[in-house]
Biotite code that builds the C-alpha atoms (Angstrom):
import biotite.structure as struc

atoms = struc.array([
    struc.Atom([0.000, 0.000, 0.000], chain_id="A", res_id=1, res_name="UNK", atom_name="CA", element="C"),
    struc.Atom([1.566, 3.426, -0.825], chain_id="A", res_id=2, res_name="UNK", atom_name="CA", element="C"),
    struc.Atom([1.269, 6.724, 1.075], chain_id="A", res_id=3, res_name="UNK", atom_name="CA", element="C"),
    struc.Atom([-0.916, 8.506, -1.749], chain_id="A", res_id=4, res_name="UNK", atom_name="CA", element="C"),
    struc.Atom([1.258, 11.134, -1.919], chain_id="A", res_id=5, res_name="UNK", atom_name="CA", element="C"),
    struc.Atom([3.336, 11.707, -4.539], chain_id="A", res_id=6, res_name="UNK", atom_name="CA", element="C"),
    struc.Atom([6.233, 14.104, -5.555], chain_id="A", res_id=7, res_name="UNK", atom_name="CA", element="C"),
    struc.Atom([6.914, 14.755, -9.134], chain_id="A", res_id=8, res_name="UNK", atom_name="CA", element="C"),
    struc.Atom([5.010, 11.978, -10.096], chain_id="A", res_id=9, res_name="UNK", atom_name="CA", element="C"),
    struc.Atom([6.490, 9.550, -7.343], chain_id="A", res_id=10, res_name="UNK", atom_name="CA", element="C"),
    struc.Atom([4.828, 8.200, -3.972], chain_id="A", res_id=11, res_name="UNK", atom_name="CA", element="C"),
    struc.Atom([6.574, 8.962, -0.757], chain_id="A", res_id=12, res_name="UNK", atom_name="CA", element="C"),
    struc.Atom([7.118, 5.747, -0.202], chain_id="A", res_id=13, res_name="UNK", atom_name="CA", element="C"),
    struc.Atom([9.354, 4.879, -2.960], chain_id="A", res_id=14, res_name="UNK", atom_name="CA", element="C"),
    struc.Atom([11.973, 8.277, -1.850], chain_id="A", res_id=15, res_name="UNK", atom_name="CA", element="C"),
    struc.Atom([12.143, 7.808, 2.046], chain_id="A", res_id=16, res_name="UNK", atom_name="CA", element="C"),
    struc.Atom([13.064, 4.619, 3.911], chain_id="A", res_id=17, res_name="UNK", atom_name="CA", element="C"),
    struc.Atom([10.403, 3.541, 5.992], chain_id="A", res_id=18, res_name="UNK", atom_name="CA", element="C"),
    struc.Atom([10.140, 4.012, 10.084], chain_id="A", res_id=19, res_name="UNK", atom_name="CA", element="C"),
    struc.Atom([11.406, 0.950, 11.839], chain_id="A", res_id=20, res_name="UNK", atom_name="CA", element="C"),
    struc.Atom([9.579, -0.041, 15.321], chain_id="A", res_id=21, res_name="UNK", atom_name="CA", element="C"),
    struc.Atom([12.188, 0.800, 17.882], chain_id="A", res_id=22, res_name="UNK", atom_name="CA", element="C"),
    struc.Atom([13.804, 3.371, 16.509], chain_id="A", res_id=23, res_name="UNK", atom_name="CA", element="C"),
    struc.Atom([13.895, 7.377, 17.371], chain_id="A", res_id=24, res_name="UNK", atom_name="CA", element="C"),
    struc.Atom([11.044, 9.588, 14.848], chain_id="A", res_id=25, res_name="UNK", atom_name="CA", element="C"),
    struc.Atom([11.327, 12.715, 13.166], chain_id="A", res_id=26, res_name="UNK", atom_name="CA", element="C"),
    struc.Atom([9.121, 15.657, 14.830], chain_id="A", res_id=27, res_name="UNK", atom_name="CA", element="C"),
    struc.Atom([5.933, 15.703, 13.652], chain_id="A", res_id=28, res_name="UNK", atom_name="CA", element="C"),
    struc.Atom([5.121, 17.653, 10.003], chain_id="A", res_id=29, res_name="UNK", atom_name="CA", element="C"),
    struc.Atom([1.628, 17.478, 10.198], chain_id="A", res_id=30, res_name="UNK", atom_name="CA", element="C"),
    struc.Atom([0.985, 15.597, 7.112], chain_id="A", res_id=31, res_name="UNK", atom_name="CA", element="C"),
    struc.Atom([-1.264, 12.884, 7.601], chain_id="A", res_id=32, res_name="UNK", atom_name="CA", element="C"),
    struc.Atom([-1.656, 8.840, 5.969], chain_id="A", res_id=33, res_name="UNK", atom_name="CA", element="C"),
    struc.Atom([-4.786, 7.252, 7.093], chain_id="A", res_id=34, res_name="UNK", atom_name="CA", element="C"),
    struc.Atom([-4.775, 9.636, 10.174], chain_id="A", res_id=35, res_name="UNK", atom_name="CA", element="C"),
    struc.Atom([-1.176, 8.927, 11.189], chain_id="A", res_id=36, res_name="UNK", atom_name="CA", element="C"),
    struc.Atom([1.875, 11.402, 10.728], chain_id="A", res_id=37, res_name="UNK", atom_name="CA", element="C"),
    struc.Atom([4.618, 11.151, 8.166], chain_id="A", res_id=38, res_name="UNK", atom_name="CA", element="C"),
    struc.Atom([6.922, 10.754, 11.097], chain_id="A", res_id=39, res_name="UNK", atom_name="CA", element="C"),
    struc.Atom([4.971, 7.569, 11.889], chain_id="A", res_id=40, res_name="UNK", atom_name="CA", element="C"),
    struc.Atom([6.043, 6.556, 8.361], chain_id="A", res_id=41, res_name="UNK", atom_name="CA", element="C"),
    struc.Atom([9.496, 7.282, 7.289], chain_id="A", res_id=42, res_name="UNK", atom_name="CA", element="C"),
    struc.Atom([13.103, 6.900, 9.215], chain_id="A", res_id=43, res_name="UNK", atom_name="CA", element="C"),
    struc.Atom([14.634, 10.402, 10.024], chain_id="A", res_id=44, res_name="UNK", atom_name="CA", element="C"),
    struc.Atom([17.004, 11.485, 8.303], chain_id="A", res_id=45, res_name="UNK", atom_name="CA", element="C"),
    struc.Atom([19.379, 11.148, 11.432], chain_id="A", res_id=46, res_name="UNK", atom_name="CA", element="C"),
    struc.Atom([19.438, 7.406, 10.166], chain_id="A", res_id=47, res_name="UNK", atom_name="CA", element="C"),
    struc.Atom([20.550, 7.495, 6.387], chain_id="A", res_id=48, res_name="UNK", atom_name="CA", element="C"),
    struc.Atom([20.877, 10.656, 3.209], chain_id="A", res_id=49, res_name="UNK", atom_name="CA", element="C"),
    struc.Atom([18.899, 13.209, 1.922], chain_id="A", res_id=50, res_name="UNK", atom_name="CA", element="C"),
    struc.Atom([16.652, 12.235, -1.282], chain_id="A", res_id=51, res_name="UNK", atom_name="CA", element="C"),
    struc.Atom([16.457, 15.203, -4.111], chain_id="A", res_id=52, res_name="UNK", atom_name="CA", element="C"),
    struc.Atom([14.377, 17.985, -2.646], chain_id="A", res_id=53, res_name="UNK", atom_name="CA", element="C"),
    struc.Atom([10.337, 16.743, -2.836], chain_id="A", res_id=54, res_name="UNK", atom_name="CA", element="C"),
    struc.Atom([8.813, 19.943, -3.532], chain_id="A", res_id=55, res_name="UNK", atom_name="CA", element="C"),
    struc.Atom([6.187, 19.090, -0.104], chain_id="A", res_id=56, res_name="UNK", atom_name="CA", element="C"),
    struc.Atom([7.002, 21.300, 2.927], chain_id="A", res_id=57, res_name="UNK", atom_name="CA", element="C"),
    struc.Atom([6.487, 20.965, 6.771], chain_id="A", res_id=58, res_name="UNK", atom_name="CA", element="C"),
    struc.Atom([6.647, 24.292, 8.966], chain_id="A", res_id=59, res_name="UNK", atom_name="CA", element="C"),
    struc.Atom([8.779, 25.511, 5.752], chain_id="A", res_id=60, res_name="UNK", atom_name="CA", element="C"),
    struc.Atom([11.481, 22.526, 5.481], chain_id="A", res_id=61, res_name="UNK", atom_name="CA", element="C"),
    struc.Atom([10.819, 20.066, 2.472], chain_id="A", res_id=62, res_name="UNK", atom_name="CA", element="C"),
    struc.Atom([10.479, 16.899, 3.383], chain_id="A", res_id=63, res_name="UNK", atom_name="CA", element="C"),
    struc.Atom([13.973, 15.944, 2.193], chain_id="A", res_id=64, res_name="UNK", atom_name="CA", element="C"),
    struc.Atom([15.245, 17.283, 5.803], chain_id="A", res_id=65, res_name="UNK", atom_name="CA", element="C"),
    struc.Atom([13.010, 15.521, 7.987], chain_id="A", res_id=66, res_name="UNK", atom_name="CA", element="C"),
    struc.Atom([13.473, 11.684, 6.077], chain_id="A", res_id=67, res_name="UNK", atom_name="CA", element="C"),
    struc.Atom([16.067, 9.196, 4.745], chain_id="A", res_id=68, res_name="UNK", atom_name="CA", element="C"),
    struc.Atom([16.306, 8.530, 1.249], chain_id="A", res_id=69, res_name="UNK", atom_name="CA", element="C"),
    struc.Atom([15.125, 5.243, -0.167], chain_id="A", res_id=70, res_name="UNK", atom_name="CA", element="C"),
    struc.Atom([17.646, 2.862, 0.337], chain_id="A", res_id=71, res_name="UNK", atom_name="CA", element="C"),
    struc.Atom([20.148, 4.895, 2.950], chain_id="A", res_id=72, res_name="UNK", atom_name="CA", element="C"),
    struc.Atom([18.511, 4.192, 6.750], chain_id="A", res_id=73, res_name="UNK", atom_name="CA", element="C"),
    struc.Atom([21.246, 2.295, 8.684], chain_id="A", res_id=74, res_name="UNK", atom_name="CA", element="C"),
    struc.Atom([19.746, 0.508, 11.155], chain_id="A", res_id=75, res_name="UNK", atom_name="CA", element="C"),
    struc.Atom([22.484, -1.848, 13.219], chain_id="A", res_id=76, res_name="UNK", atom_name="CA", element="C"),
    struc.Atom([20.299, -4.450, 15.048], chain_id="A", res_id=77, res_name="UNK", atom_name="CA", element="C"),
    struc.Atom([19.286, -4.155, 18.420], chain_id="A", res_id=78, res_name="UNK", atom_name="CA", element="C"),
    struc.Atom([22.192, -6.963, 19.283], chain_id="A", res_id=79, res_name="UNK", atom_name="CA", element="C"),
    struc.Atom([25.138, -4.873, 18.297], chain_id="A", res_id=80, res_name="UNK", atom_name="CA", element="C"),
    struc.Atom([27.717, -3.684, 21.215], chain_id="A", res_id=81, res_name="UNK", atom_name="CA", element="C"),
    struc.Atom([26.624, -7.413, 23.008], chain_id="A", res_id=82, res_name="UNK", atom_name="CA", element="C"),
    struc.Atom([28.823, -9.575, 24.247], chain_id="A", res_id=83, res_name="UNK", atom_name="CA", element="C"),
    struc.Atom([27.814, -13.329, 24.069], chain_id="A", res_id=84, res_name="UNK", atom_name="CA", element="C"),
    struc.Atom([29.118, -16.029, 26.280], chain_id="A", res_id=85, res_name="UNK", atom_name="CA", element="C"),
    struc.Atom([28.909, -19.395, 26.156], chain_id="A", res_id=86, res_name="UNK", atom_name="CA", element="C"),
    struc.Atom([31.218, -21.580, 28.604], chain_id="A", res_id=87, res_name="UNK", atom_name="CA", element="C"),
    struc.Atom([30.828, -25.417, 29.574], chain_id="A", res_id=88, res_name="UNK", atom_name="CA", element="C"),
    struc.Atom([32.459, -27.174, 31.997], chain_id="A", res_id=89, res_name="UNK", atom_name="CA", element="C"),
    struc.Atom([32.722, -29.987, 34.143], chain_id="A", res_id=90, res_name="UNK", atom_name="CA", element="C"),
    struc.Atom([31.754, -33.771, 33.554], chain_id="A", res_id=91, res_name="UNK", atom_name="CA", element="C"),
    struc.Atom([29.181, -34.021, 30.968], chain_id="A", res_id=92, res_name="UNK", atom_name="CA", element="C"),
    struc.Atom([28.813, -37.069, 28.376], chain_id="A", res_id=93, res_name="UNK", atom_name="CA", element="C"),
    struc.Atom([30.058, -38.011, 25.971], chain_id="A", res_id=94, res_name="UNK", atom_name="CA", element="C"),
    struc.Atom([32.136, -34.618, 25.859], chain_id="A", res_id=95, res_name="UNK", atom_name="CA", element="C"),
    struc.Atom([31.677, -30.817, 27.022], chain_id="A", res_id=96, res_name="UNK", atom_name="CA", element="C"),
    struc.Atom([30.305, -28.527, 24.123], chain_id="A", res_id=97, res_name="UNK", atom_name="CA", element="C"),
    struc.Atom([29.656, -24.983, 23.934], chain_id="A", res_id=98, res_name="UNK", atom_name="CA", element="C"),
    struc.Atom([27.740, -23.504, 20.517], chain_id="A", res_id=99, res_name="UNK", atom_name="CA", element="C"),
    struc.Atom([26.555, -20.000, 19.239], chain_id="A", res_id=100, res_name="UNK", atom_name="CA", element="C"),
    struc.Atom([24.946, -20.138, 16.188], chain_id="A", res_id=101, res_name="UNK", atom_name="CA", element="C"),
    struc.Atom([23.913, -16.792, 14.629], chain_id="A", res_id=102, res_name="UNK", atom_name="CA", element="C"),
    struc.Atom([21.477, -16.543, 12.335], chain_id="A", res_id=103, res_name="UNK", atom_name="CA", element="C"),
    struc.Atom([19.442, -14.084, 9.348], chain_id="A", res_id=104, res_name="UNK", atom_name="CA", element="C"),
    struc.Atom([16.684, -15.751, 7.823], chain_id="A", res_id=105, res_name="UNK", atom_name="CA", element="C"),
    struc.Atom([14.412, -15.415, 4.381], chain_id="A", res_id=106, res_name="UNK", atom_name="CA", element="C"),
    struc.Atom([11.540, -14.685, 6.975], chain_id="A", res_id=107, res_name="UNK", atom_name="CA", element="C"),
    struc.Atom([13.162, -11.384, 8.089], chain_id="A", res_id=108, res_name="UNK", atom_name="CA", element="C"),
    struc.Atom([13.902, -12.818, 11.629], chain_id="A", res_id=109, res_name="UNK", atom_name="CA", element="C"),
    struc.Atom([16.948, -12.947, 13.227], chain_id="A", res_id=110, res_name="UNK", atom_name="CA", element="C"),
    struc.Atom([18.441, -15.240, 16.235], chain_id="A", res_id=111, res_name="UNK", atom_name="CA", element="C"),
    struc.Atom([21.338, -15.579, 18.311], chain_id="A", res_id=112, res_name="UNK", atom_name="CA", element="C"),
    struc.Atom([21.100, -19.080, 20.444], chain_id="A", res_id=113, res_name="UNK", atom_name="CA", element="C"),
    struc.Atom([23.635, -19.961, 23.077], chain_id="A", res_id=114, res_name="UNK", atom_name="CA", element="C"),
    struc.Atom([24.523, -23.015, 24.035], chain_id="A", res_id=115, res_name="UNK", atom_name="CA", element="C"),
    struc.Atom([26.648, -24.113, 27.072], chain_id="A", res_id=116, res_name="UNK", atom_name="CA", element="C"),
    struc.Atom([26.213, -25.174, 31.165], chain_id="A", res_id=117, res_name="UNK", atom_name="CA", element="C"),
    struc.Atom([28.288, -22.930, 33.086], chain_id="A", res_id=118, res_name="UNK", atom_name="CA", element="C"),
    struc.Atom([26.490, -20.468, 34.961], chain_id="A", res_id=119, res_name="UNK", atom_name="CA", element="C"),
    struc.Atom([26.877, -16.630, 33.151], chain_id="A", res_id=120, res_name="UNK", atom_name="CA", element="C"),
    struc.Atom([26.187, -17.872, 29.708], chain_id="A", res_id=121, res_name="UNK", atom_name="CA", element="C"),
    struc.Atom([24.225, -15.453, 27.545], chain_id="A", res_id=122, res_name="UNK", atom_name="CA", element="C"),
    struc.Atom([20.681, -15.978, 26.978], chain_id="A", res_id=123, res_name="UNK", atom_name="CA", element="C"),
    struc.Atom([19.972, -16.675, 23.256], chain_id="A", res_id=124, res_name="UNK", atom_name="CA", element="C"),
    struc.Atom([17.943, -13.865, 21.738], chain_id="A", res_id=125, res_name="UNK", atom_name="CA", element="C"),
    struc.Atom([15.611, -13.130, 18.465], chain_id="A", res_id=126, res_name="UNK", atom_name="CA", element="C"),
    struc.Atom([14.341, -10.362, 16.540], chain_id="A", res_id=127, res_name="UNK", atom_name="CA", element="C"),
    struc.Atom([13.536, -8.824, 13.494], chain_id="A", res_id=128, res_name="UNK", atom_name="CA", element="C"),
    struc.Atom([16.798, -7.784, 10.609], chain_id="A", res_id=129, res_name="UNK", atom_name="CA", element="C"),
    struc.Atom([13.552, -6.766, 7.935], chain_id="A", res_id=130, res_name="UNK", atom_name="CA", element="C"),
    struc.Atom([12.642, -2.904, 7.806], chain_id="A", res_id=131, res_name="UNK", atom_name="CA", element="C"),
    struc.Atom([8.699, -3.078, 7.985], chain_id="A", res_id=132, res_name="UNK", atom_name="CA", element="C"),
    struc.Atom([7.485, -3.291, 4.289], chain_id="A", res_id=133, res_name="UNK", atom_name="CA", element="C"),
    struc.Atom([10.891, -4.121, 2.858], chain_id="A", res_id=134, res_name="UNK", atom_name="CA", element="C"),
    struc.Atom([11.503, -7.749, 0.975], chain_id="A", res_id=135, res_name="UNK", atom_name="CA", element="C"),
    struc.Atom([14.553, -9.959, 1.749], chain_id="A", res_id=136, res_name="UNK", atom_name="CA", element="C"),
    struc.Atom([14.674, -9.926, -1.679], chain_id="A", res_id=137, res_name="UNK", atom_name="CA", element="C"),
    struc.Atom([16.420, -6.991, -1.856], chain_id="A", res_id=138, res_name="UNK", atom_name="CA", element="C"),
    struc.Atom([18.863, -7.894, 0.421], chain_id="A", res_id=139, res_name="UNK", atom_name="CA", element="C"),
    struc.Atom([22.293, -9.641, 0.761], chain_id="A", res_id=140, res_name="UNK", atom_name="CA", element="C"),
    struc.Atom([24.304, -10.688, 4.289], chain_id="A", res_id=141, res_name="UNK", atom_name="CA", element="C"),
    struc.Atom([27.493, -10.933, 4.679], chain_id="A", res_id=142, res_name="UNK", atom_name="CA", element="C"),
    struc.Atom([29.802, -12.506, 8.207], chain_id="A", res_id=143, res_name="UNK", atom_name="CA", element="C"),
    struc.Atom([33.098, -11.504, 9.405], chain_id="A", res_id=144, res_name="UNK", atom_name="CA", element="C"),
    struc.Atom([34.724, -12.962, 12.347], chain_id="A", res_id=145, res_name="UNK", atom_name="CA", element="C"),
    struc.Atom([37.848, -11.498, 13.590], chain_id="A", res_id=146, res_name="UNK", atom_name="CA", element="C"),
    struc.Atom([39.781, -13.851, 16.490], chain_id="A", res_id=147, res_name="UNK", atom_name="CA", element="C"),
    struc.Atom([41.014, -11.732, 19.465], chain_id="A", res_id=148, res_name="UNK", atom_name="CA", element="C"),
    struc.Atom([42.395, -14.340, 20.999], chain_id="A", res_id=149, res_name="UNK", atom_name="CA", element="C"),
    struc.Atom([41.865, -18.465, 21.775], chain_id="A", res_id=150, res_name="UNK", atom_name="CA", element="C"),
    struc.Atom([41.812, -20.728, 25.161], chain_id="A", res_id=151, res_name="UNK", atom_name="CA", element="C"),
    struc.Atom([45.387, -22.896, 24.914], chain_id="A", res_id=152, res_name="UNK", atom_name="CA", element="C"),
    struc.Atom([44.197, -25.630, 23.635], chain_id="A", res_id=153, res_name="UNK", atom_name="CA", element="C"),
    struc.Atom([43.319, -24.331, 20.582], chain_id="A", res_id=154, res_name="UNK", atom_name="CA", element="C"),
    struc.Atom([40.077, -22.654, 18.636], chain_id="A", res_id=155, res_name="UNK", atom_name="CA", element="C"),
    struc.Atom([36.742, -22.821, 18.644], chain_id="A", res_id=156, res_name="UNK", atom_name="CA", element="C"),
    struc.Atom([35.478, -23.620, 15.302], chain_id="A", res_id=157, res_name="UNK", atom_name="CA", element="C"),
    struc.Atom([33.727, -21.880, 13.280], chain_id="A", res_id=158, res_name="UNK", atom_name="CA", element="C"),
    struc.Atom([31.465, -22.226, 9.973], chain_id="A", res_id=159, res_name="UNK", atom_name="CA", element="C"),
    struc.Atom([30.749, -19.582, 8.338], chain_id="A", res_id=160, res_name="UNK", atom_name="CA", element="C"),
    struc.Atom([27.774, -19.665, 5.743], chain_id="A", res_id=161, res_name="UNK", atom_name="CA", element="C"),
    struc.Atom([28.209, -16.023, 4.112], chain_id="A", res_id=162, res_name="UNK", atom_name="CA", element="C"),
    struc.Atom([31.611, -14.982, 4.197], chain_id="A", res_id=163, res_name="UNK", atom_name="CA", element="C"),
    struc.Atom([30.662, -13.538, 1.338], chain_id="A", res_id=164, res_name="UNK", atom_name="CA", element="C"),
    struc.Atom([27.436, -11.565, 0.675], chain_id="A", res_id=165, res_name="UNK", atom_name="CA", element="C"),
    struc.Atom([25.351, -14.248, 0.073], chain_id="A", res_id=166, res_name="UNK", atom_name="CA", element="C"),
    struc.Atom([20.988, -13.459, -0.884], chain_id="A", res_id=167, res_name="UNK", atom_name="CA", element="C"),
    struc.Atom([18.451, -13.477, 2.317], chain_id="A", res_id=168, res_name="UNK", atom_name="CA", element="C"),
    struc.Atom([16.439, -15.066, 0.406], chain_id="A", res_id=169, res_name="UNK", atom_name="CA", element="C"),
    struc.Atom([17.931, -18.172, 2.239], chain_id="A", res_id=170, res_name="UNK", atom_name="CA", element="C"),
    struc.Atom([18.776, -18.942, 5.910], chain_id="A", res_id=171, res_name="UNK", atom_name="CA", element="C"),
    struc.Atom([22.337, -17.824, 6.594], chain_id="A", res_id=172, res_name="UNK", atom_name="CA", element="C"),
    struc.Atom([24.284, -18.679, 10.057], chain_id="A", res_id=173, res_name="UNK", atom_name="CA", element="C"),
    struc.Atom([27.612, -18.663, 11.354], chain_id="A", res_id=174, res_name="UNK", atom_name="CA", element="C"),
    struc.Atom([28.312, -21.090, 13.843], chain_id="A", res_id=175, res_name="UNK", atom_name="CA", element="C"),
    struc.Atom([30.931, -21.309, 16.379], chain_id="A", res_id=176, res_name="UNK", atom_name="CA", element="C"),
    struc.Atom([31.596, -24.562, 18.259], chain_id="A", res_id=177, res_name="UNK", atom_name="CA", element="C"),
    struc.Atom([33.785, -25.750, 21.350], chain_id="A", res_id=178, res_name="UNK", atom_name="CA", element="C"),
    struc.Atom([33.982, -29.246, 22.398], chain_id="A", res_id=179, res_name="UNK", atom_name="CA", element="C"),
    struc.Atom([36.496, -31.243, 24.268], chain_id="A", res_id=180, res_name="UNK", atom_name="CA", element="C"),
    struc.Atom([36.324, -34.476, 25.878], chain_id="A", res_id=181, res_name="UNK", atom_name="CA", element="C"),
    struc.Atom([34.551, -34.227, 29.533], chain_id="A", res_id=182, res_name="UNK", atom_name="CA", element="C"),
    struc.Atom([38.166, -35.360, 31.500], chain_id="A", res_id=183, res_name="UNK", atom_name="CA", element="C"),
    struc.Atom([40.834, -34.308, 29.145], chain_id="A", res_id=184, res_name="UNK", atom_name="CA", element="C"),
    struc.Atom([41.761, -31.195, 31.143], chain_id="A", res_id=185, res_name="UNK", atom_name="CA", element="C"),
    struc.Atom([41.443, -29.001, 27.712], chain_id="A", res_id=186, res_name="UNK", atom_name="CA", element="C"),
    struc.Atom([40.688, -25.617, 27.096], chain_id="A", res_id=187, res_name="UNK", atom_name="CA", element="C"),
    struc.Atom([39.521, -24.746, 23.733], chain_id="A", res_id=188, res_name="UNK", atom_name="CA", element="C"),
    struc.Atom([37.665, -22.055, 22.250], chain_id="A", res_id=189, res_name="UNK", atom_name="CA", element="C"),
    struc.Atom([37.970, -18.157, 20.723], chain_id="A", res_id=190, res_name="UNK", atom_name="CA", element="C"),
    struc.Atom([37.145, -14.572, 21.850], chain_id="A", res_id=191, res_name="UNK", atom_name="CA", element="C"),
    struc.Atom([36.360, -11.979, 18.928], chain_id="A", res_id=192, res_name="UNK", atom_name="CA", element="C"),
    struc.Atom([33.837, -9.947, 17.199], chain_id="A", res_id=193, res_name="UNK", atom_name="CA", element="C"),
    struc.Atom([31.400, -10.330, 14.561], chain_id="A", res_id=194, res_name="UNK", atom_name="CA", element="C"),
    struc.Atom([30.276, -8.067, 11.641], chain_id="A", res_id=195, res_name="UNK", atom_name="CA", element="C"),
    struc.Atom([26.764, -9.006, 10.747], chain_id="A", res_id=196, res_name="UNK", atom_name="CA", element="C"),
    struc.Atom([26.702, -6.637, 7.288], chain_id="A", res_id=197, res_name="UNK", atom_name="CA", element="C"),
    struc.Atom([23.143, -6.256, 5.573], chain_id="A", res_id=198, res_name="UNK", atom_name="CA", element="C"),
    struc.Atom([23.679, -4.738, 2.547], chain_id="A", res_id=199, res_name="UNK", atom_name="CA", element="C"),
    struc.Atom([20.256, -3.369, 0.410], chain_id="A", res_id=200, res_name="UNK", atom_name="CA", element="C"),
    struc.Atom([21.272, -4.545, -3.208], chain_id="A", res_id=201, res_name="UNK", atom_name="CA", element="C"),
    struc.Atom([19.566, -1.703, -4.855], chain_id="A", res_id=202, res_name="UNK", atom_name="CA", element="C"),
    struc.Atom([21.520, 1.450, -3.393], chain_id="A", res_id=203, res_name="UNK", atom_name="CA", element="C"),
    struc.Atom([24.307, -0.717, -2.018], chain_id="A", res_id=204, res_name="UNK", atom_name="CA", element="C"),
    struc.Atom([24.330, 0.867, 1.447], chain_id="A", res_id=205, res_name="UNK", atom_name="CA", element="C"),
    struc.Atom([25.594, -1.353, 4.034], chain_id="A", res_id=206, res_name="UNK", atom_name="CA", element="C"),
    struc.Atom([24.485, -1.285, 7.546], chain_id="A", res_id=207, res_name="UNK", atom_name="CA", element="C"),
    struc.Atom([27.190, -3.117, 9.959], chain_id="A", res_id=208, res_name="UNK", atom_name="CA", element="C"),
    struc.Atom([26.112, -4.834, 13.476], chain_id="A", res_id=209, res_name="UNK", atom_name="CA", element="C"),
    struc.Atom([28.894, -5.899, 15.397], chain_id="A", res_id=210, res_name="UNK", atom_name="CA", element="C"),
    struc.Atom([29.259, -7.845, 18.837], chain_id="A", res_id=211, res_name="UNK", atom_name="CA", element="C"),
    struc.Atom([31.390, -9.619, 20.729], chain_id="A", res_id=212, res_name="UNK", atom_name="CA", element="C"),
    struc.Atom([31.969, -13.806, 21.224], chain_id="A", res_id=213, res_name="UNK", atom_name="CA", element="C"),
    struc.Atom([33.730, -15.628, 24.095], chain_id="A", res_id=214, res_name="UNK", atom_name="CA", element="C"),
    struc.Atom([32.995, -19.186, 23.675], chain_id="A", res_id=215, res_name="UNK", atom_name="CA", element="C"),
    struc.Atom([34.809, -22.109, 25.596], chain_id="A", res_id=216, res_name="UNK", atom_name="CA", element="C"),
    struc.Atom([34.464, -25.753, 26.667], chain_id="A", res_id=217, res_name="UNK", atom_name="CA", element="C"),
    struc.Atom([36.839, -27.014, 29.427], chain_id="A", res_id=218, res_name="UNK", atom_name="CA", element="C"),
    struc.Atom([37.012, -30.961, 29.920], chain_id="A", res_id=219, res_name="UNK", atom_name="CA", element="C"),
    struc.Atom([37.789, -30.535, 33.759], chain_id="A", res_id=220, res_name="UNK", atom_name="CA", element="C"),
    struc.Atom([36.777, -33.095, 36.467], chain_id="A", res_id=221, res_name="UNK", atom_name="CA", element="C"),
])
């Protein structure tokens, strides 16, 4: 459904990036869709570029100063700046394991689930990557781990299924695994970050999530 109002010919909706639930608005410009303000509508620009100038003011500012351009709204999932944990330890059979597997699906969902039994882990989490309206489609994701460091007895290992943009039109994960054997005395597993890049195939803007990883299996007892 479009907005019904159009600039030189073209609706509103297909210049400004829409609103995403979560996010900060633009004031109000008293222009109304179905009863509900423009701001209601489209991301501020705070979040992306200014389209060509619409021609359709508010309080004497085009519209163009308030919104986003098509395309341009970065939106970095609610996830990035987190640090998940996942630890094991202790006797468990047949062998300690520790798993994060984070993943973008064709649905527009996202999930991060943590696996592991020491107390402190990180509970697993889920939301939406999709702006409201938009089609994975249009979309491509993208993975990069960078190592910090890794637990003596070596890394934790990790598969990686879009270290190059690869279409959300399919489920994409990485997955990082730790396992040892439950009375080995090992210590195995990796501290770093991970770039979660969603790029919108049409403009090419990128918008970059990044978080932190500590995951670890020790085959005490």
């Amino acid at each position: 459904m479009t907005s019904g109002i159009a600039s030189k010919g073209v609706d509103l909706d297909s210049i400004f990036d829409p609103w995403q639930s979560g996010t900060s608005k633009a004031r109000s410009t008293g222009i109304a869709v179905a009863g509900s303000d423009l701001n209601n509508r489209f991301a501020p620009l705070t979040y992306g570029s200014s389209a060509a100038a619409t021609g359709i003011s508010s309080e004497g500012a085009d519209l163009n100063t308030l919104f986003a351009a098509k395309g341009t709204a970065n939106y970095p999932l609610p996830i990035g700046g987190a640090n998940f944990i996942a630890h094991s330890s202790g006797v468990v059979s047949p062998s300690m394991d520790s798993n994060i597997n984070v993943q973008i699906d064709a649905n527009g969902s996202y999930s991060v689930t943590v696996a592991g039994n020491a107390a402190g882990n990180t509970p697993s989490t889920s939301g939406t990557w999709l702006p409201s309206g938009a089609s994975a489609s249009n979309y491509q994701v993208q993975f990069v781990w960078s190592q910090s460091s890794q637990y003596p007895s070596g890394p934790a290992t990790v598969t990686n299924g879009a270290s190059s943009y690869a279409a959300c039109t399919s489920n994409r994960s990485i997955v990082f695994d730790a396992q040892v054997g439950q009375s080995t005395g090992l210590d195995k597993g990796s501290v770093g970050s991970v770039n979660i890049n969603l790029k919108y195939v049409p403009s090419g803007k990128v918008t970059t999530t990044t978080f932190a990883i500590d995951i670890e299996s020790q085959g005490s007892g």
